[in-house]
PALO-420584 format. One line per field, with one value per residue (C-alpha): residue number from 1; z, x, y. Coordinates in Angstrom, 1 decimal, decimal comma. Example, Ala and Ser with C-alpha at 12.3 -4.5 7.8 and 13.67 -1.06 7.14 Angstrom:
BEGIN
num <- [1  2]
up <- [7,8  7,1]
east <- [12,3  13,7]
north <- [-4,5  -1,1]
// end
This chain:
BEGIN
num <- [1  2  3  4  5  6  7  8  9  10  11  12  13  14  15  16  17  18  19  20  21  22  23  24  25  26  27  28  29  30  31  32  33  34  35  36  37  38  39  40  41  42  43  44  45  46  47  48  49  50  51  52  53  54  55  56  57  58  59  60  61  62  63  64  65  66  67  68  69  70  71  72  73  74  75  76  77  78  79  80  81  82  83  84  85  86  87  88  89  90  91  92  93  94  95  96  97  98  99  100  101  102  103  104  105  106  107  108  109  110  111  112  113  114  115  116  117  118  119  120  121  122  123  124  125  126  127  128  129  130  131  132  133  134  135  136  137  138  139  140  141  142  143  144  145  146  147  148  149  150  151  152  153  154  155  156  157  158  159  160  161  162  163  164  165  166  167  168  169  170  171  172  173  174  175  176  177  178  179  180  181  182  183  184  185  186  187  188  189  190  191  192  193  194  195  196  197  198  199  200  201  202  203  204  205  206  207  208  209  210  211  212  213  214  215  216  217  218  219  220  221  222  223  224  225  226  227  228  229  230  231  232  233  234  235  236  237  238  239  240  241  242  243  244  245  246  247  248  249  250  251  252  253  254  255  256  257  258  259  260  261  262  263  264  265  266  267  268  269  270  271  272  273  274  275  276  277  278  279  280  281  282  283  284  285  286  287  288  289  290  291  292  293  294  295  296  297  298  299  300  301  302  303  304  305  306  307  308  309  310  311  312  313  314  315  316  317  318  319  320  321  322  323  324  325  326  327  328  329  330  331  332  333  334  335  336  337  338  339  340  341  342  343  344  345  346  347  348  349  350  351  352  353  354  355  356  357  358  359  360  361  362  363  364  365  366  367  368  369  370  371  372  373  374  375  376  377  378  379  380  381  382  383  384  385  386  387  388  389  390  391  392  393  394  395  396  397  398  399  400  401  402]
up <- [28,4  25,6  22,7  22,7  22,6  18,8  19,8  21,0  17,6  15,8  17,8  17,4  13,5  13,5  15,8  13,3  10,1  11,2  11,8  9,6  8,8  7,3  6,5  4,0  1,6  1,0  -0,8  3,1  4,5  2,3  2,5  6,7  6,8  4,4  6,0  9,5  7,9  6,8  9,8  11,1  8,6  7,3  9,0  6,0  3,3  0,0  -1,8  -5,1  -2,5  -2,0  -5,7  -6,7  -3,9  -3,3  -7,0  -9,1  -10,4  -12,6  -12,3  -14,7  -11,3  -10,1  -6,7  -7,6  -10,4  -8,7  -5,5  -5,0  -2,3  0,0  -1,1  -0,1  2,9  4,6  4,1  5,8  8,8  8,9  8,7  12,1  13,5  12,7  14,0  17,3  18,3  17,2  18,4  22,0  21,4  24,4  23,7  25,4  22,2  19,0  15,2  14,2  11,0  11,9  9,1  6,5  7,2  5,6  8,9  12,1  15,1  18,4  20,7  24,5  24,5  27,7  25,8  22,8  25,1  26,4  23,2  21,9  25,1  24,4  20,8  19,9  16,4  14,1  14,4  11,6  13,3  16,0  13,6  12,3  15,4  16,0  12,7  13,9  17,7  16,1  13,9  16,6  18,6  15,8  15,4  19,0  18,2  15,2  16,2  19,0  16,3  15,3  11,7  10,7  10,3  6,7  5,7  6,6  4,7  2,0  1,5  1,4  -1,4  -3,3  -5,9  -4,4  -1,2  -0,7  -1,2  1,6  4,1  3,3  7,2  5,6  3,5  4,3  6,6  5,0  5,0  3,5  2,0  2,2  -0,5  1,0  -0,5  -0,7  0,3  0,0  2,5  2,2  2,9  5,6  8,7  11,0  9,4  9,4  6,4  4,3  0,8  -1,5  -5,0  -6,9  -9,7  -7,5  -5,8  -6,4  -6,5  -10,0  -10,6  -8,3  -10,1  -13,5  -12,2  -10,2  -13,8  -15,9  -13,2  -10,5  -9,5  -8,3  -6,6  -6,2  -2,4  -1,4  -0,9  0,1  3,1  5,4  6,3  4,3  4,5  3,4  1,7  3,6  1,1  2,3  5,6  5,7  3,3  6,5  8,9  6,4  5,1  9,0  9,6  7,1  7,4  11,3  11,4  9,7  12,4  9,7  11,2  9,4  9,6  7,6  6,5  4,2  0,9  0,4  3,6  1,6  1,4  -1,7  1,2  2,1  -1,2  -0,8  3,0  2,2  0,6  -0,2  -0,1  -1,5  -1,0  -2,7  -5,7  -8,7  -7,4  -4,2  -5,7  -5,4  -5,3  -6,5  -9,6  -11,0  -10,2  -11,5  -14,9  -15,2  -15,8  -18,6  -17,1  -17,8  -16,0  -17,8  -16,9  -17,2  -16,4  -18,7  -18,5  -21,5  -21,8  -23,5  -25,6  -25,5  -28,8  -26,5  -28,6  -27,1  -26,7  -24,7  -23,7  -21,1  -21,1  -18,7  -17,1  -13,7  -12,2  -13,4  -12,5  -9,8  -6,7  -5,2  -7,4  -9,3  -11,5  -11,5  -12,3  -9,8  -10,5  -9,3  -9,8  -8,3  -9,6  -7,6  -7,3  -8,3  -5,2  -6,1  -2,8  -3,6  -4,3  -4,9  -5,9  -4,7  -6,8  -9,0  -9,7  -7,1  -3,0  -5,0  -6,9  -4,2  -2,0  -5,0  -5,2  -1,8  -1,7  -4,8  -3,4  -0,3  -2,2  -2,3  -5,4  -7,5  -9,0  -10,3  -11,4  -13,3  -14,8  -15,7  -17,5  -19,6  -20,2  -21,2  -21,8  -17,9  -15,9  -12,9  -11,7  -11,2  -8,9  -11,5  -12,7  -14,3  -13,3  -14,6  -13,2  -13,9  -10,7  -9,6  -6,2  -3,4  -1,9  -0,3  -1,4  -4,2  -5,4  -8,9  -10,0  -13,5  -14,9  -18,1  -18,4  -16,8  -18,0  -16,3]
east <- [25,8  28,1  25,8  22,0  19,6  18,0  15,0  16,5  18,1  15,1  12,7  15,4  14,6  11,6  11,5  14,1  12,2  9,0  9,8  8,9  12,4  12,8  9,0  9,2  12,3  12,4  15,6  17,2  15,0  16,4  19,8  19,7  18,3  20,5  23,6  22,3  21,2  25,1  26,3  25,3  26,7  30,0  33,2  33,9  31,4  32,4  31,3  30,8  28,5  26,2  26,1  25,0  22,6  21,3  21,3  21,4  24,6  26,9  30,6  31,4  30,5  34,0  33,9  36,9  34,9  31,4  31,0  27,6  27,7  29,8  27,2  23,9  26,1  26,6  23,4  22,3  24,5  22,9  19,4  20,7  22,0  18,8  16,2  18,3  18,5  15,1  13,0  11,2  12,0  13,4  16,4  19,7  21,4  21,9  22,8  25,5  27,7  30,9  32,8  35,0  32,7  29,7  28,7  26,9  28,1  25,5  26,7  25,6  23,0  25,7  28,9  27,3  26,0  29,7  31,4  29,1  29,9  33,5  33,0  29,4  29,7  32,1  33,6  31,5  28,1  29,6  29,9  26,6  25,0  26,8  25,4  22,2  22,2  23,2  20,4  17,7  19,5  19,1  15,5  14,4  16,0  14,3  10,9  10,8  10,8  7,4  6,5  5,1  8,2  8,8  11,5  9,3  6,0  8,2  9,4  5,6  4,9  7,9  6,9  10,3  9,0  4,9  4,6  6,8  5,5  1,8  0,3  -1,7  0,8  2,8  5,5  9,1  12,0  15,5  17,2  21,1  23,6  25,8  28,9  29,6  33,0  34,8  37,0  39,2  38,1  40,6  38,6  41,6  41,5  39,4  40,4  38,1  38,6  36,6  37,1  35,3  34,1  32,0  28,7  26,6  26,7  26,7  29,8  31,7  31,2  31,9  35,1  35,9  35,6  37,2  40,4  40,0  44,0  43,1  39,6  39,6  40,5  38,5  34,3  31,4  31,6  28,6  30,2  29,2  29,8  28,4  30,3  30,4  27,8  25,0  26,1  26,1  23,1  21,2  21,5  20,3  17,2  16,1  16,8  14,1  11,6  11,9  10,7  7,7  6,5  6,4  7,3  11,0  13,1  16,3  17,2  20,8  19,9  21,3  18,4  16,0  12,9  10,1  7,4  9,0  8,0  4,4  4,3  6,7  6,8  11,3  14,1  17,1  20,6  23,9  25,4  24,4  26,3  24,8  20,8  20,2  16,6  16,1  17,8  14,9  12,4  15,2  15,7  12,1  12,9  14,4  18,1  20,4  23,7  26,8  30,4  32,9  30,7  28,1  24,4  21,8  18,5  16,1  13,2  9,6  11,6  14,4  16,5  19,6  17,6  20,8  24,1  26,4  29,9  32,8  36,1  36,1  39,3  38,9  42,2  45,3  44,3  41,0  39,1  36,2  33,9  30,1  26,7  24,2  20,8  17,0  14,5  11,2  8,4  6,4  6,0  3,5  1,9  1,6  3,7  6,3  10,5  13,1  16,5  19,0  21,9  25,4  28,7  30,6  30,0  30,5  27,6  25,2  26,2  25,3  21,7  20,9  22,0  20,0  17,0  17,2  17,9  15,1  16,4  16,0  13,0  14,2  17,0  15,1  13,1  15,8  17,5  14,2  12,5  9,2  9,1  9,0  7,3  7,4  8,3  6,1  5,5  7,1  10,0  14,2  17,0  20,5  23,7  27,2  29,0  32,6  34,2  36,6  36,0  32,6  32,2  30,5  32,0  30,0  26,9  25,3  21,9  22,5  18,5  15,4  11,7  8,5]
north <- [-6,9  -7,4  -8,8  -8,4  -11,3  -12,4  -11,3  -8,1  -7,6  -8,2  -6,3  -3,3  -3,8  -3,8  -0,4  1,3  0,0  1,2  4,8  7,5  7,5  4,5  3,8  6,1  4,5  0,7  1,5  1,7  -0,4  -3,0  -2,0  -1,8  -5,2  -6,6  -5,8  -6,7  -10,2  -10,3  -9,1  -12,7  -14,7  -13,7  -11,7  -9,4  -7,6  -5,9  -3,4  -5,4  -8,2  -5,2  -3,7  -7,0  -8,2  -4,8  -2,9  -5,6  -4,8  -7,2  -8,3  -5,1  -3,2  -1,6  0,1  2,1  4,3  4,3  5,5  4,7  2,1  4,4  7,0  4,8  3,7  7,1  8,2  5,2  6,3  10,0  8,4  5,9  8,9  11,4  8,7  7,8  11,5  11,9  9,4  8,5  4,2  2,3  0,2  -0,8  -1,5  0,8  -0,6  1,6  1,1  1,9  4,7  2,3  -0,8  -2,6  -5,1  -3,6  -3,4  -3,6  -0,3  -0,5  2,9  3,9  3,1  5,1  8,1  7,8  8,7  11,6  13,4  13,1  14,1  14,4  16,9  17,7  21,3  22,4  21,8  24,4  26,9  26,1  26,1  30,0  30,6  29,8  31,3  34,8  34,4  34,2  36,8  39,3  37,5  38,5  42,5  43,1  41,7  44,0  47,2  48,2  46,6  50,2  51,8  54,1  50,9  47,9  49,8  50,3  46,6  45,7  47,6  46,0  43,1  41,6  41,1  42,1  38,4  37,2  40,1  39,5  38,5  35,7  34,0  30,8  30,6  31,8  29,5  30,7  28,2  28,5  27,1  24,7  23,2  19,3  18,5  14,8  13,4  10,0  6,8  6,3  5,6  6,5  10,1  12,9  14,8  17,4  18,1  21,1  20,6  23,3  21,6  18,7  19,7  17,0  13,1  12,6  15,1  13,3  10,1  11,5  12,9  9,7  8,2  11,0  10,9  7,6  7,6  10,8  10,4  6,7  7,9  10,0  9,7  11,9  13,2  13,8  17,4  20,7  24,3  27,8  30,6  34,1  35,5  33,6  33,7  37,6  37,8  35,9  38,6  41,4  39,4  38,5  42,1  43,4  40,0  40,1  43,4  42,2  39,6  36,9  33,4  32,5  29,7  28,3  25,0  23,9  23,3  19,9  19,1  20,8  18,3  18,9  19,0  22,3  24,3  23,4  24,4  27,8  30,5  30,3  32,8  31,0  32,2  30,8  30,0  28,4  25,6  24,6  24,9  21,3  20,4  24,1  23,3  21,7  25,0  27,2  25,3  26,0  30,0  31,0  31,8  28,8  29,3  27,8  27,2  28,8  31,5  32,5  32,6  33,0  34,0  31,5  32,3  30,1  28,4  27,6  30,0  32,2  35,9  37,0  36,1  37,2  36,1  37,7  37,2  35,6  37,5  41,3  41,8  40,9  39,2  38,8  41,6  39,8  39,9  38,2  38,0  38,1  37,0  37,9  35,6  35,6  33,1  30,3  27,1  24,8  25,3  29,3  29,8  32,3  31,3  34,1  33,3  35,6  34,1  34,3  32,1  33,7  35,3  38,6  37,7  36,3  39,1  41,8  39,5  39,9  43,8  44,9  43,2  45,3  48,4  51,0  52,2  49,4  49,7  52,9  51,4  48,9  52,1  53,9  50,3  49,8  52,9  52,0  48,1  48,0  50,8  48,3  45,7  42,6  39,5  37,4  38,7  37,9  40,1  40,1  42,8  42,6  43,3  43,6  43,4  42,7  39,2  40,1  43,7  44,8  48,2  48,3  47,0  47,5  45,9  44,0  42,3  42,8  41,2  40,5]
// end
């Protein structure tokens, strides 16, 4: 079989269209049927065709500034993927759009099943699958300790954590910052790109618009990655919530889905940059983060009650300096969400250390005398730290308030 029947292709609509994958967004159900309709009556599709047909976009539409075809088009082909690896349907032919082009193509289910043996994930899925096998390695250690040691009582009684660890609270899921990285349009090539600056769709665009000769050529790509800090932070946190026999799982932030903060209590892990859907619930406290590094304190008047300012290199080489920032608050489902969180891995890593620390509430003591005798289960935490790419050698509390 080289070609499946019309019925065939029609049927293998309907099966895609009705899935919870597609069900749920007429936005791709549109845009899948539209360019399998188009697929049968022309040899070539462009980018401006779909802005207009699609978006309702005029001739002032210029693919070369907005990227948001390629955008809607690649997330099409992660939701094709997702529901073919997910789903129990029977078919002998899958709709693929193949990288660089609008039209679909009909792939044999053998043919298809031929070339994901050969190459079946990029190299960075490996490493998150690692990631993830040493995780439930360390998972099935720690479990096995008894959850009445002195360490695991004593992170119970800590407003950080007696939230996460209470035995009848929801499930815990730690959300980990992950990066958005570009890659060129050249469907021949494979090639990644970070640019520091760009983490979300709407940077890239104002960029692309700010500088097109130099990002005119490059896209979105469906491939991420994590810094070290959150990577390291991971094994720490399941070290201490593990011991506890609380169920914990972890998702990418970028994956992170809004039905996920009402069915979790959340530990998130990253940088300011790679919050995503978080952004909105941390815009909510009154930290604001600002670039180039700064962060200010808002009053209910949204007046500046602090600013903190500093230096990102605090000397030669790799020796930084950061914030790192501990926020605990909930969502408006009253399940818990910490943020363990700076600008830098220095930062995150300094986050996720402090909150571990048996000595911070003293700390926080000692910082504010008597305007906090404790901390409570709402709570703003500011340090100025400096370190070594992933070591934190000094850390000094600049803000704390309940």
């Amino acid at each position: 079989m080289t070609e499946p029947t019309e019925q065939e292709k029609e049927k293998l609509l309907s099966q895609i269209l009705s899935h919870s994958e597609f069900k749920s967004s007429k936005k791709y159900q549109d845009l899948l049927k539209y360019l399998v309709e188009k697929t049968t009556k022309v040899d070539s599709l462009k980018e401006t065709e779909i802005a207009h047909d699609i978006l309702g976009k005029d001739s002032t539409f210029d693919p070369g500034t907005d990227s948001i075809i390629r955008a809607y088009v690649s997330n099409l082909r992660k939701k094709l993927e997702h529901y073919y690896l997910t789903t129990n349907d029977t078919f002998d032919y899958k709709i693929d759009v193949p990288k660089g082009q609008y039209l679909v193509k009909y792939v044999p289910v053998q043919q298809k099943g031929e070339i994901k043996k050969r190459n079946r994930y990029p190299s960075f899925v490996y490493g998150a699958i690692i990631l993830l096998l040493v995780s439930v390695i360390l998972l099935r250690e720690f479990t096995n300790q008894s959850a009445s040691t002195p360490d695991n009582k004593l992170y119970a009684d800590n407003p950080i954590w007696s939230n996460f660890l209470k035995q009848d609270s929801p499930p815990i899921l730690i959300v980990i910052g992950d990066y958005l990285v570009l890659s060129e349009k050249e469907p021949t090539r494979r090639t990644f790109l970070r640019l520091p600056r760009i983490n979300s769709e709407k940077a890239f665009n104002d960029s692309l618009r700010a500088n097109p000769e130099r990002l005119s050529k490059l896209e979105i790509s469906d491939v991420t990655f994590i810094g070290a800090g959150p990577a390291l932070g991971v094994v720490q946190l399941m070290q201490m919530l593990a011991a506890s026999g609380r169920k914990v799982s972890a998702k990418l932030s970028h994956n992170l889905k809004w039905d996920d903060l009402d069915n979790h209590n959340i530990i998130y892990i990253g940088t300011f940059k790679s919050l995503y859907k978080l952004d909105t619930l941390f815009s909510r406290t009154n930290v604001r983060f600002h670039s180039p590094y700064s962060l200010k304190v808002i009053g209910r008047e949204k007046e500046v009650l602090h600013s903190f300012d500093l230096d990102w290199l605090g000397g030669g080489g790799n020796y930084q300096k950061d914030y790192s920032v501990i926020l605990k608050g909930f969502s408006e489902k009253n399940n818990s969400i910490l943020f363990l969180t700076g600008f830098s891995e220095v930062g995150v890593m300094d986050a996720i250390n402090s909150s571990l620390d048996p000595k911070l509430l003293a700390r926080v003591k000692e910082f504010s005398g008597s305007s906090i005798s404790n901390l409570s289960s709402n709570f703003e935490l500011i340090s100025e730290v400096e370190g070594l790419r992933y070591t934190v050698f000094r850390s000094h509390i600049k803000y704390a308030h309940n």
